[in-house]
DSSP file (Angstrom, degrees, kcal/mol; ACC not computed):
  #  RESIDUE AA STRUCTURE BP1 BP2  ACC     N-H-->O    O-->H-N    N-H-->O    O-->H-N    TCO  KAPPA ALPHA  PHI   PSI    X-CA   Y-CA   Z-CA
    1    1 A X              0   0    0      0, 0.0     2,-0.0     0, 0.0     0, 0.0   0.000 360.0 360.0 360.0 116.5    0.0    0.0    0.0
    2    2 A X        -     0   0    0      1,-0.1     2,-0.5     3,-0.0     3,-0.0  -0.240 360.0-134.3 -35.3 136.0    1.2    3.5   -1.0
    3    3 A X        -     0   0    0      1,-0.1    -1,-0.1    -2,-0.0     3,-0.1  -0.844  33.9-105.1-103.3 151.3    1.3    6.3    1.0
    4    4 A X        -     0   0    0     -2,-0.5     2,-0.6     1,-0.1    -1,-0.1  -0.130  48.9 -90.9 -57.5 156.0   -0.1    9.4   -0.7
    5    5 A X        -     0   0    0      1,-0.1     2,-0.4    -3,-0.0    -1,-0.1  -0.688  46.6-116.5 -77.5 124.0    3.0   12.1   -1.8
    6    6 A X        -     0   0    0     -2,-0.6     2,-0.7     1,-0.1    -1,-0.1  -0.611  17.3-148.6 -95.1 115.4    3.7   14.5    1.0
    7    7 A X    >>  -     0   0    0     -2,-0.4     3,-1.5     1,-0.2     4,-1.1  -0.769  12.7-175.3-108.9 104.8    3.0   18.1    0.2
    8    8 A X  H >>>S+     0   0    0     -2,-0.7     4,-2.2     1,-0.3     3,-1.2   0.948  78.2  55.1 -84.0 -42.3    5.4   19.7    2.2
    9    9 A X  H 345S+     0   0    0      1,-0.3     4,-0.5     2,-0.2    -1,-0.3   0.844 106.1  51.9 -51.7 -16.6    3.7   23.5    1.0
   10   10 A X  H <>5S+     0   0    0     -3,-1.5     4,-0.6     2,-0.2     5,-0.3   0.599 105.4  52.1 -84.4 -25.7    0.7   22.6    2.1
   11   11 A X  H <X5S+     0   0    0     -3,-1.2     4,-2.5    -4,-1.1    -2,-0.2   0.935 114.9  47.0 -66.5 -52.0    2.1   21.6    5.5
   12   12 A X  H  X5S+     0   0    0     -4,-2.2     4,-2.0     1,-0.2    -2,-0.2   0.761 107.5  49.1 -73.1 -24.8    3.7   25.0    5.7
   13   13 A X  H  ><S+     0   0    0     -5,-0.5     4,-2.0    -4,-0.5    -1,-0.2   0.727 108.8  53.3 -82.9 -17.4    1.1   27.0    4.8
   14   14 A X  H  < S+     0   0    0     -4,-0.6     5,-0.2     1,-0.2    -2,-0.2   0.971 111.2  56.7 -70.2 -46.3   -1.4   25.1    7.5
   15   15 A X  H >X S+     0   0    0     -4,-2.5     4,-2.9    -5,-0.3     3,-1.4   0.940 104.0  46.8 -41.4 -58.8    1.5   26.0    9.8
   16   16 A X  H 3X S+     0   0    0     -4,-2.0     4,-3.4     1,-0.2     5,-0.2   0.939 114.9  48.6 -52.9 -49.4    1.4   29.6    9.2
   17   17 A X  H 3< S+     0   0    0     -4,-2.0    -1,-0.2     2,-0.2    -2,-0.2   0.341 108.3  46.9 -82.7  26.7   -1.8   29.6    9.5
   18   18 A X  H <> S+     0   0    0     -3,-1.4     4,-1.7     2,-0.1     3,-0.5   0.655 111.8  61.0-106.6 -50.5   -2.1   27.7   12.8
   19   19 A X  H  X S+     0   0    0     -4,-2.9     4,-2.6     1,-0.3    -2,-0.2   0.767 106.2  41.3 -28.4 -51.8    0.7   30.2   13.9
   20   20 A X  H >X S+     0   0    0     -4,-3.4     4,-1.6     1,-0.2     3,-0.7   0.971 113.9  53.2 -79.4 -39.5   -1.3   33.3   13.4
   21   21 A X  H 3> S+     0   0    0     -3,-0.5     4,-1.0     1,-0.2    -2,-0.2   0.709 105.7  51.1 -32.1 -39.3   -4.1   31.7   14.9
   22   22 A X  H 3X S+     0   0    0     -4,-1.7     4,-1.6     2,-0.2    -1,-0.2   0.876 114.1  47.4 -85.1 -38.2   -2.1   30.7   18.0
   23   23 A X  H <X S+     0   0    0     -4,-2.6     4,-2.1    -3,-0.7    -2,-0.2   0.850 109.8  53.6 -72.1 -33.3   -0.9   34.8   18.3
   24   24 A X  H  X S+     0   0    0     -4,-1.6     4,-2.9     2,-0.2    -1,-0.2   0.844 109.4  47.6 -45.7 -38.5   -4.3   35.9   17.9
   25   25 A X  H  X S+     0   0    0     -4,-1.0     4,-2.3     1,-0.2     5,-0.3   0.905 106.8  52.7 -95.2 -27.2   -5.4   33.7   20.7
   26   26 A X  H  < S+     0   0    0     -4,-1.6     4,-0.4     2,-0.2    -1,-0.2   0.798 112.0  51.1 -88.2 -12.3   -2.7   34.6   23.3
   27   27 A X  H >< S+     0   0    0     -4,-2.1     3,-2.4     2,-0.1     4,-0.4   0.971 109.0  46.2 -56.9 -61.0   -3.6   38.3   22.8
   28   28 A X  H >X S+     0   0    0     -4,-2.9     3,-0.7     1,-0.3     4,-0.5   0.686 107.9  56.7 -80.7 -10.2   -6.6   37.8   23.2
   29   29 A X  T 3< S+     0   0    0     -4,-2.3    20,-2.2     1,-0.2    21,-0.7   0.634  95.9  68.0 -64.9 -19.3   -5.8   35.5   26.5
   30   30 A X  T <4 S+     0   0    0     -3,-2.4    -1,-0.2    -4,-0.4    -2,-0.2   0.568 103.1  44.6 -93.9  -5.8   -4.0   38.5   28.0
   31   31 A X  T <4 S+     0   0    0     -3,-0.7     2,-0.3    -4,-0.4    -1,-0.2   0.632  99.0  81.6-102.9 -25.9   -7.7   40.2   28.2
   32   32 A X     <  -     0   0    0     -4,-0.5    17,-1.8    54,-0.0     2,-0.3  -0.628  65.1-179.8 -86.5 134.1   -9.5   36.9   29.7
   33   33 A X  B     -A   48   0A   0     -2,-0.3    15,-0.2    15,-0.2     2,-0.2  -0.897  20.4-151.3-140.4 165.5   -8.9   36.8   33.4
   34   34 A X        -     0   0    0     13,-0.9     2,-0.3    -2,-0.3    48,-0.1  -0.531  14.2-147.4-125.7-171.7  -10.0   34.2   36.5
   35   35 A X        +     0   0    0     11,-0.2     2,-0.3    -2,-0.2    11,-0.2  -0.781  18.6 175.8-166.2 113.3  -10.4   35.3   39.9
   36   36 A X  E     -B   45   0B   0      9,-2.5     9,-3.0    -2,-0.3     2,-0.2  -0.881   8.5-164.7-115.5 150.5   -9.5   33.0   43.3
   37   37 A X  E     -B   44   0B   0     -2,-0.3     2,-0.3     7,-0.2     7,-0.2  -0.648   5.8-157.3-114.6-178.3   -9.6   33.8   47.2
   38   38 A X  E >>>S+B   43   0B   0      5,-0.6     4,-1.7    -2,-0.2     5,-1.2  -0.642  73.2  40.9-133.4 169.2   -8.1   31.9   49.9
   39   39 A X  T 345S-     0   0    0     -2,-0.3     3,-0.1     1,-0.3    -1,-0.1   0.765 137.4 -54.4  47.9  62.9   -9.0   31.8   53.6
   40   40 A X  T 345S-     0   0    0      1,-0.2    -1,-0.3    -3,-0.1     0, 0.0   0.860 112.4 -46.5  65.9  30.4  -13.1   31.9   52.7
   41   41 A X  T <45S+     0   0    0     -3,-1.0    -2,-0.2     2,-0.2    -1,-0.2   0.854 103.0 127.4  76.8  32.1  -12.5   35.2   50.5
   42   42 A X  T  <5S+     0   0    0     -4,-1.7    17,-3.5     1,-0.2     2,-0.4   0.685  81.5  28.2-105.9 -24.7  -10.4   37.0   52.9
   43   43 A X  E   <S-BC  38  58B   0     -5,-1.2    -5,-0.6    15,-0.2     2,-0.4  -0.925  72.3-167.7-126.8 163.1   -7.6   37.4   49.6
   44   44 A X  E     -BC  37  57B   0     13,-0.8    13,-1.9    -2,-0.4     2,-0.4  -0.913   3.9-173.8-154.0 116.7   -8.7   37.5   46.0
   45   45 A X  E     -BC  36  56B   0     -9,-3.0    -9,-2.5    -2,-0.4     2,-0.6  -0.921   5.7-165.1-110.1 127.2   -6.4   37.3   43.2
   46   46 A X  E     - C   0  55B   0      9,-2.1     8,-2.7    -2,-0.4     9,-1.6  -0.946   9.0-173.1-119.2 138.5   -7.1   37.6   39.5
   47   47 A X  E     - C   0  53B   0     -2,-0.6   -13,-0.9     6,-0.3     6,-0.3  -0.904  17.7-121.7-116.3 156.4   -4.8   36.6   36.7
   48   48 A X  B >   -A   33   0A   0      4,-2.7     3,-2.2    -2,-0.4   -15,-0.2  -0.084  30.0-102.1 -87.9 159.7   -4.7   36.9   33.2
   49   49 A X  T 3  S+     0   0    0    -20,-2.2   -19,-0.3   -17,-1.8   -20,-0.1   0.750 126.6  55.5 -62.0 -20.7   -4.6   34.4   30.2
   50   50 A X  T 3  S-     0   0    0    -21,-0.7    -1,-0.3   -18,-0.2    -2,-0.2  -0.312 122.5-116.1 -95.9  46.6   -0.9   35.0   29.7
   51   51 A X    <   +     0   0    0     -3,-2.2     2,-0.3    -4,-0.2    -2,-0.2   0.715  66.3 146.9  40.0  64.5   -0.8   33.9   33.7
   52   52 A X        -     0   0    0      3,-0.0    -4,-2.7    -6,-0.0     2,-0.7  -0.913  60.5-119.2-138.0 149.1    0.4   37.5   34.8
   53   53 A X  E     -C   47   0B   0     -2,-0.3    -6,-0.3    -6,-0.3     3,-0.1  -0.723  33.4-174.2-102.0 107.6   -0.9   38.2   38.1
   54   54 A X  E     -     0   0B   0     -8,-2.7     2,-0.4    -2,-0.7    -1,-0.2   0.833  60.3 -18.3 -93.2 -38.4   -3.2   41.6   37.1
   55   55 A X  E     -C   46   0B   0     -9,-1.6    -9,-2.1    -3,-0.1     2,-0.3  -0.989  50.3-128.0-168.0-178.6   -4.1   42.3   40.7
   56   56 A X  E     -C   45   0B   0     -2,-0.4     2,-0.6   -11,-0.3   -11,-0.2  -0.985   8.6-163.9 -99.2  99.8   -4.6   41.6   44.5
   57   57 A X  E     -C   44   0B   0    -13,-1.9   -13,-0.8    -2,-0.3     2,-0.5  -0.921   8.7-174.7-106.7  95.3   -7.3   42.1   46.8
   58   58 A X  E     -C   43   0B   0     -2,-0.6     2,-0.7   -15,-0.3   -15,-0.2  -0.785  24.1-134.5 -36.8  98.5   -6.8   42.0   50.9
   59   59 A X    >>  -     0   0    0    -17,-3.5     3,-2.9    -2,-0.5     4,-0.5  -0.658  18.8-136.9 -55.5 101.4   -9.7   42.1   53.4
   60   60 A X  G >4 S+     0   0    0     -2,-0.7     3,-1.5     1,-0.3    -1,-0.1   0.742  98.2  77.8 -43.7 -34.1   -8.3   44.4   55.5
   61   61 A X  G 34 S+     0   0    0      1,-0.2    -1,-0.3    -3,-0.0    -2,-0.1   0.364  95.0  61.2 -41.7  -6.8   -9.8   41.8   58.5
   62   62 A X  G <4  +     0   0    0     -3,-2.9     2,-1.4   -20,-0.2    -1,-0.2   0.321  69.5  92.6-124.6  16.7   -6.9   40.0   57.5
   63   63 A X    <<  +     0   0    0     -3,-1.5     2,-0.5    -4,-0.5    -1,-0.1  -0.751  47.6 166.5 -97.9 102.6   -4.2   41.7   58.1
   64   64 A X    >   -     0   0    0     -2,-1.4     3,-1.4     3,-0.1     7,-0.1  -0.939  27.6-146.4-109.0 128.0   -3.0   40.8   61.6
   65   65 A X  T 3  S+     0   0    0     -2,-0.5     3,-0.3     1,-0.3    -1,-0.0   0.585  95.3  53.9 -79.0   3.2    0.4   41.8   62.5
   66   66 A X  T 3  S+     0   0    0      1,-0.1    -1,-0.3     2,-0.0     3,-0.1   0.421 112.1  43.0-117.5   6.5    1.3   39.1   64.5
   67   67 A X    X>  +     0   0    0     -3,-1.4     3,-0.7     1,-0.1     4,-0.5  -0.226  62.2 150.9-145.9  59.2    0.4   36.3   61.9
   68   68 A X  H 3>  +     0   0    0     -3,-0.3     4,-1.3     1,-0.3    -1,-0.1   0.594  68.3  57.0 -44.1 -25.6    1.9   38.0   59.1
   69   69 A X  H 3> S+     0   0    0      1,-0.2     4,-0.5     2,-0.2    -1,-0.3   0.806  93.4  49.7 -42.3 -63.6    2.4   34.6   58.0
   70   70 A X  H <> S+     0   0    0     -3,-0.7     4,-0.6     2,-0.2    -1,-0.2   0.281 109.3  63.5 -89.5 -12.3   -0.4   32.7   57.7
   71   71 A X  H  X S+     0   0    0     -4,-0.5     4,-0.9     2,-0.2    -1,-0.2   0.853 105.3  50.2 -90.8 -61.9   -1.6   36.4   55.6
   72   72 A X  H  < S+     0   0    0     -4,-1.3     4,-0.5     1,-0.2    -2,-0.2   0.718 109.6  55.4 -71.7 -21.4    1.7   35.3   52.7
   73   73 A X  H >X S+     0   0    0     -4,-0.5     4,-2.7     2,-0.2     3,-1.2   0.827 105.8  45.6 -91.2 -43.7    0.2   31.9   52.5
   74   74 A X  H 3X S+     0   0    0     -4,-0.6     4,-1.3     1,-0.2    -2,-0.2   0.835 114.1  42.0 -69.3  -8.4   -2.8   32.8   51.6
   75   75 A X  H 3< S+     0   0    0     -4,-0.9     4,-0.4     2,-0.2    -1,-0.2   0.266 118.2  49.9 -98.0   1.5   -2.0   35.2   49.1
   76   76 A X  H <4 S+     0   0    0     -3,-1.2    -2,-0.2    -4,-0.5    -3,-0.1   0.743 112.3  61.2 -94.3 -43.4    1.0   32.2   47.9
   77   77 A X  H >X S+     0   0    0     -4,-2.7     3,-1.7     1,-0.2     4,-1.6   0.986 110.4  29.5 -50.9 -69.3   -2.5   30.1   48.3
   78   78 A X  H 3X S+     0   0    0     -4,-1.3     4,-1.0    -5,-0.5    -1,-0.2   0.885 111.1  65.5 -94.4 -13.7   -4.6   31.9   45.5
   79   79 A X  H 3> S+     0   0    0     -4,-0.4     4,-0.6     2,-0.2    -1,-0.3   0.432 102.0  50.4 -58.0   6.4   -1.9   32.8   43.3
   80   80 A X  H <4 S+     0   0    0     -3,-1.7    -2,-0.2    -4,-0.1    -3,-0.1   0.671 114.9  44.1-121.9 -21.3   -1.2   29.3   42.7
   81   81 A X  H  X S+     0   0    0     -4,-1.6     4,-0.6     2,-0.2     5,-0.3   0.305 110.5  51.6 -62.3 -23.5   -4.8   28.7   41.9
   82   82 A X  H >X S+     0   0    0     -4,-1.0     4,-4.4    -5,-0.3     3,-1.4   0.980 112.6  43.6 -65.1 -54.8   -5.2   31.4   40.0
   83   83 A X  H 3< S+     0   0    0     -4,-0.6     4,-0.2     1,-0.3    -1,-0.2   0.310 111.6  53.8 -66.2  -6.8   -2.3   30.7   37.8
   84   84 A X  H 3> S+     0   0    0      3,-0.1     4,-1.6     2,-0.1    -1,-0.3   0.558 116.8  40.3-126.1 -21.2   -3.3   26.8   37.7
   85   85 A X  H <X S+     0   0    0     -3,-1.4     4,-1.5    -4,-0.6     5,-0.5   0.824 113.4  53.9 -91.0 -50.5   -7.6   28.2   36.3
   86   86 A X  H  X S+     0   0    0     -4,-4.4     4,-1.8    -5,-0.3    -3,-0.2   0.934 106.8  47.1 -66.3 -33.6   -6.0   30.7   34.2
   87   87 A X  H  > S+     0   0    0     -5,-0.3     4,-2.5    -4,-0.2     5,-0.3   0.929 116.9  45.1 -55.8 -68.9   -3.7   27.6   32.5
   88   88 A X  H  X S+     0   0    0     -4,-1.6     4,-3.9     1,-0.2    -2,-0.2   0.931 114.6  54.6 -43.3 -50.7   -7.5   25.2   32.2
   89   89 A X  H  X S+     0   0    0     -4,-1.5     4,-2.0     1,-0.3    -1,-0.2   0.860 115.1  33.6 -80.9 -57.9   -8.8   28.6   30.8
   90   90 A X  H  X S+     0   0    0     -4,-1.8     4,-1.1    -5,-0.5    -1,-0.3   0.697 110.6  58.9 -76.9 -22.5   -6.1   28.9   28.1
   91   91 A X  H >< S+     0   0    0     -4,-2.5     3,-1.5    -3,-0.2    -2,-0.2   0.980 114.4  44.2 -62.3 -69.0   -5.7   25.2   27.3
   92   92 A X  H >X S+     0   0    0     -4,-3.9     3,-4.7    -5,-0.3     4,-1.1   0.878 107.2  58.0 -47.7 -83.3   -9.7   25.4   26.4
   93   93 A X  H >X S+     0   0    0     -4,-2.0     4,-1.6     1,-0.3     3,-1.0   0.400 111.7  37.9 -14.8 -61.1   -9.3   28.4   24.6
   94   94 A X  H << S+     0   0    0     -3,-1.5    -1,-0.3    -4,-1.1    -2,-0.2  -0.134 105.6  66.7-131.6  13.8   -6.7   26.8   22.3
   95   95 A X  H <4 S+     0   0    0     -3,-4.7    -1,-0.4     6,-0.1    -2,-0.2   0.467 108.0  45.0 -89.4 -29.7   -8.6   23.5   22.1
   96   96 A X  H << S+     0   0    0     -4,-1.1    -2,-0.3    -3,-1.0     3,-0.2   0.861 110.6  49.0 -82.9 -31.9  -11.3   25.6   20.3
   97   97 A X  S  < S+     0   0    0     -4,-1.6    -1,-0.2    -5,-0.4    -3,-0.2   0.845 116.9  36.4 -79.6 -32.2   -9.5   27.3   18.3
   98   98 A X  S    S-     0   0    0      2,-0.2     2,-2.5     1,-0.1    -1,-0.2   0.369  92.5-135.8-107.6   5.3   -7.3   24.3   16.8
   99   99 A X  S    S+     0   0    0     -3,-0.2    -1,-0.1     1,-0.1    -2,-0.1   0.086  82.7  97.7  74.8 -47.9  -10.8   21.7   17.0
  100  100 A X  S    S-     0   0    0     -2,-2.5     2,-0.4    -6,-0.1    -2,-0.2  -0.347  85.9-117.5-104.0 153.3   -8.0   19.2   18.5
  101  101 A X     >  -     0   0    0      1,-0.1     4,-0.5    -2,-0.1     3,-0.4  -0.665  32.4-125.4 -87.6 119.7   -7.4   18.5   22.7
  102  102 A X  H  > S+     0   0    0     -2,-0.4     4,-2.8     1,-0.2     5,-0.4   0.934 115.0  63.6 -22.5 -54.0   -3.7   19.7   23.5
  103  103 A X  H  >>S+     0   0    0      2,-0.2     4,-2.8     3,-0.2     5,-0.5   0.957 105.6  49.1 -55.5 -53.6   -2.6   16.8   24.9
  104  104 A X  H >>5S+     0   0    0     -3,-0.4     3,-5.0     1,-0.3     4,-2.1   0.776 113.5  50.3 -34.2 -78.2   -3.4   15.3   20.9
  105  105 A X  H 3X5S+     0   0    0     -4,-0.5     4,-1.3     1,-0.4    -1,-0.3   0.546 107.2  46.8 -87.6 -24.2   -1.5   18.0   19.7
  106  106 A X  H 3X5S+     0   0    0     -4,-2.8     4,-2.0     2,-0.2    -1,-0.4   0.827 114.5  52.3 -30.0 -42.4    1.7   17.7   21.9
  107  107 A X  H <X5S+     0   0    0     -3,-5.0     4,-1.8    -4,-2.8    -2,-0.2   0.915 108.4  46.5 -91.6 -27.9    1.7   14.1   21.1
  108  108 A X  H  <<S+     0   0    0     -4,-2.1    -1,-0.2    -5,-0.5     4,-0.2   0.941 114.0  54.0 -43.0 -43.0    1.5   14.9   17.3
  109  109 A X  H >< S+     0   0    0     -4,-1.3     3,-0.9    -5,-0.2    -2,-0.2   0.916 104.8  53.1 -65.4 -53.3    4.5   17.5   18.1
  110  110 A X  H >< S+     0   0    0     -4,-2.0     3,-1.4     1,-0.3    -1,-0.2   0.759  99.7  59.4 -91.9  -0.8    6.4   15.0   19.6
  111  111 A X  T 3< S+     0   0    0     -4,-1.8    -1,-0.3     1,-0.2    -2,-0.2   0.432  99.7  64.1 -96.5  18.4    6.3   12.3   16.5
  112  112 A X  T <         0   0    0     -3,-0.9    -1,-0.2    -4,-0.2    -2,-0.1   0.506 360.0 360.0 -98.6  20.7    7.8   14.7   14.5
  113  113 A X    <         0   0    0     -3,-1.4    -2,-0.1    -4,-0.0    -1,-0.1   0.756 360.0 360.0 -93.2 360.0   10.8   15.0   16.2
């Protein structure tokens, strides 16, 4: 059985045009945000589809000076949850956009090396 003749221009142009597709969507990721608290809404974090932290919220009710600590874990707490929704958020995104589940297209990526 033959395999069909492999039309390397067609390969490259489907490339280019996954490429711009793929820049399109991480602008537009850098506008899409998530939003976590920690400690029952006492910190509130949101970050953006390019996982950049945009901002930080504090109940002032939680700011104790003598457990300054337990204050830096919770804001360590919902930055690591933010960053971990704002990842699902952008994975979907760029499942829709390419029709195919990442994980396919990583393992497609890695039999062409």
């Amino acid at each position: 059985m033959s395999r069909p003749p492999f039309d390397l221009t067609q390969v490259l142009e489907q490339a280019q045009e996954l490429g711009g597709k793929l820049q399109r969507l991480q602008a537009e990721l850098r506008h899409r945000t998530v939003q976590t608290t920690a400690g029952g809404g006492m910190v509130e974090v949101t970050v953006n589809g390019a996982m950049e932290v945009v901002s930080v919220r504090i109940d002032p009710q939680a700011v104790d000076r003598r457990d300054v600590e337990m204050l830096q874990d919770l804001v360590v707490a919902a930055v690591n949850q933010g960053i971990r929704r704002a990842r699902e958020m952008a994975q979907e995104a760029m499942q829709q956009a390419m029709g195919i589940p990442m994980g396919d297209v990583l393992q497609l990526l890695g039999q062409l090396k």
